[in-house]
N, C-alpha and C positions, 0 to 999 in steps of 0.2 A: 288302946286309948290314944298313942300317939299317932297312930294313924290318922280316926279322926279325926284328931287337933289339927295334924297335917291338911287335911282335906277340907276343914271349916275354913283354915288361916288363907288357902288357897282360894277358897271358891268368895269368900269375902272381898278378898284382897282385887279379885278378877271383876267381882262386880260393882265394886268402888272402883275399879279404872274408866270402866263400862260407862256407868252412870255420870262418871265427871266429860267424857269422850260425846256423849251423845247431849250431856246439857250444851257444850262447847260448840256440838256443832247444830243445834238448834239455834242458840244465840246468833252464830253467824249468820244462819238462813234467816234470821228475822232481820237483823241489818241491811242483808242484801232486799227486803221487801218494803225499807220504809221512805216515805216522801222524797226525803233527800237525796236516799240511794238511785232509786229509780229516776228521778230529774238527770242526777249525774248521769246515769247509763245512759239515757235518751238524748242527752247533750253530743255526750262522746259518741255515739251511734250518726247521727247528722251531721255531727265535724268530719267523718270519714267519707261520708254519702258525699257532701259538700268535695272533699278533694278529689273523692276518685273522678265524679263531673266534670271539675275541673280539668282533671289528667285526662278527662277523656275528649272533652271539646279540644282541649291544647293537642292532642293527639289527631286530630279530624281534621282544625284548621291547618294543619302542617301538612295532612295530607292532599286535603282539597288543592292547597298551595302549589305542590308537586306537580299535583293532575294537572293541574290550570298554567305551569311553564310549560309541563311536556307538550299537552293538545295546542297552545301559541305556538310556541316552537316547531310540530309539525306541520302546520296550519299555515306558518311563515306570519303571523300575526305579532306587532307592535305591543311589548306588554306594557307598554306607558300610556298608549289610545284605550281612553276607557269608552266605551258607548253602551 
């Protein structure tokens, strides 16, 4: 008999953890799908799109820059004469 008892108390006990574990992370999943949530991710998604752009033009104009002393400079060309 105390076996049993043993093994309801356990198997009880595992599926009250269970059940509280999987309501918990249902809740969360439905958080992360509602209006709000989604707006937020989509915001923060295009604030990074937005700087990496950034980082990348600020990264091209510096090197265009480069290019355009060195070819002057081999060229013997005036960087102040614009035409």
């Amino acid at each position: 008999m105390a076996k049993r008892l043993r093994w309801f108390i356990t198997g009880t006990g595992v599926g009250v953890a269970v059940s509280i574990w999987v309501r918990k992370r249902i809740r969360q999943k439905v958080e992360e799908v509602t209006p709000l949530a989604l707006t937020k991710a989509t915001a923060d998604s295009v604030i990074r799109l937005k700087d990496r752009l950034s980082a990348a033009i600020g990264d091209a104009r510096t090197k265009v820059e480069e290019t355009e002393a060195t070819l002057r400079a081999e060229m013997g060309l005036d960087p102040r004469r614009q035409s």
